[in-house]
N, C-alpha and C positions, 0 to 999 in steps of 0.2 A: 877760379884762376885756371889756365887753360896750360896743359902738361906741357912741358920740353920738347915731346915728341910730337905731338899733338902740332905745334910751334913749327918743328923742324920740318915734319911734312909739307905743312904749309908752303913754307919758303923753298923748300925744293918745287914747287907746283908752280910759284909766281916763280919760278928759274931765276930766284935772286943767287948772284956773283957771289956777295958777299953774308957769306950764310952766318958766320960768327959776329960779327959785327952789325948785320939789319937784325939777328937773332936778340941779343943785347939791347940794342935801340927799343925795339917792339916791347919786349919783358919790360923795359923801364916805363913807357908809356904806359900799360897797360896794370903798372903798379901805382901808378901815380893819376890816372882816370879811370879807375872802375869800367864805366858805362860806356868805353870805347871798347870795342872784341874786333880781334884780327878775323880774315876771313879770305881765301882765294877767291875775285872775281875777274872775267873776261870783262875787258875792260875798252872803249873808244876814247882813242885819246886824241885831244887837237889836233894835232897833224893826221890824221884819219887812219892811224895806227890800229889794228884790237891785236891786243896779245893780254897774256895773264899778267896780274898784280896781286900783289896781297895790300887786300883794302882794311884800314882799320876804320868801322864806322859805330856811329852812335850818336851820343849829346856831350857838350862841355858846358858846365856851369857858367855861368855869365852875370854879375850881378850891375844891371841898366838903370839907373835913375833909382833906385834903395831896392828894386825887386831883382828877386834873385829869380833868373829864367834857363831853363835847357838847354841851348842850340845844338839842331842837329846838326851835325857832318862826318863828312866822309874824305878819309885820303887815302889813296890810289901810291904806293910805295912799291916802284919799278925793281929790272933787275939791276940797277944801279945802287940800288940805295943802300948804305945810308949816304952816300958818295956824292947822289943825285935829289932836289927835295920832291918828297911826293906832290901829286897833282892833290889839291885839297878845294874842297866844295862843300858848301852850307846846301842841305838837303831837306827843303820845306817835309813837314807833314801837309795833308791833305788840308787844314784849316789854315795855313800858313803861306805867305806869299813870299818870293825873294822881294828885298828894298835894296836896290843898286845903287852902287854908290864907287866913291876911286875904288873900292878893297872887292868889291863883287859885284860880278857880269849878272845878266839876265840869266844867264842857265845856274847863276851860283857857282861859278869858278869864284876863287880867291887868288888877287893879286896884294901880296907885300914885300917892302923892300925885302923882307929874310930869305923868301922862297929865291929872291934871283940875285942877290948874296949869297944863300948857301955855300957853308967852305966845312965840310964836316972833319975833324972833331967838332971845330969852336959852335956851329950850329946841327941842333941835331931835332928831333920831331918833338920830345918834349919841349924845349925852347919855343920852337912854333907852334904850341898850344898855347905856352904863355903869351906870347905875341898876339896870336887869335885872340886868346881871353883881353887883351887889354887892349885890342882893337874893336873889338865888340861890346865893351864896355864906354867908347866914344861913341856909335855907331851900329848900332843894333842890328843887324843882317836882313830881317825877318818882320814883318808882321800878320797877326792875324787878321782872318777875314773872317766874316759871319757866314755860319752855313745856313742856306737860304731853305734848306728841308725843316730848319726849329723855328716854331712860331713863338717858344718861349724866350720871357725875357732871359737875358744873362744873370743867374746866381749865383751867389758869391763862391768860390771852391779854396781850395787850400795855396794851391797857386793862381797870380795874378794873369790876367790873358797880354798875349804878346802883343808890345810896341805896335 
């Protein structure tokens, strides 16, 4: 778990507004997903913006057709936030390809109705994990592709290979 200060720094670097409040937000997320970690990065944003953000990235559990799978991503929480919803992106690993669909572009933006609803209290970033998780539960984001450097067959592992 990653200290207060530790935290606070952060958010003073992404020059989030609202330090008490994204501060809160973020601890909750990151008590409730493990394998998501906060992080300051410079960041391009749609309108061809770069400034700083505090990104929280990693994987969200997903469980697709009886398998339970990781997806990666990543969300980009401005100096708006919680006020404003972060910019949020499904982020292949290198065996993995985006599968576009209404909810995600070719670069792996995510569009949902919650993100452009956003009215925070009532929507806050854990909720939109929920949302993600039970949108990617219709809709799997991601599938793998065979890297063409293994001439060997696929054996079995402990997890199943992605959609």
């Amino acid at each position: 778990m990653i200290s207060d200060d530790t935290l606070s720094s952060m958010i003073k670097q992404a020059k989030m507004l609202y330090e008490d409040k994204a501060k809160a937000d973020i601890k909750e997320v990151i008590s409730n997903y493990s394998d998501l970690s906060p992080k300051p990065k410079y960041h391009a944003f749609p309108d061809n913006s770069r400034r700083n953000a505090l990104c929280l990235s990693g994987t969200i559990p997903v469980t697709y057709r009886g398998s339970k799978y990781h997806i990666p991503i990543a969300l980009y929480l401005t100096e708006n936030h919680p006020y404003s919803p972060p910019y949020t992106y499904v982020t292949p690993t290198s065996n993995m390809k985006i599968k576009i669909s209404e909810h995600v572009n070719e670069e792996g933006r995510i569009f949902l109705p919650y993100l452009n609803e956003w009215r925070f209290p009532a929507y806050d970033t854990v909720g939109l994990l929920g949302v993600l998780t039970f949108a990617f539960q219709e809709k799997c984001p991601v599938f793998q592709v065979k890297d063409p450097s293994t001439s060997q067959p696929h054996t079995s592992s402990s997890n199943p290979p992605y959609p």
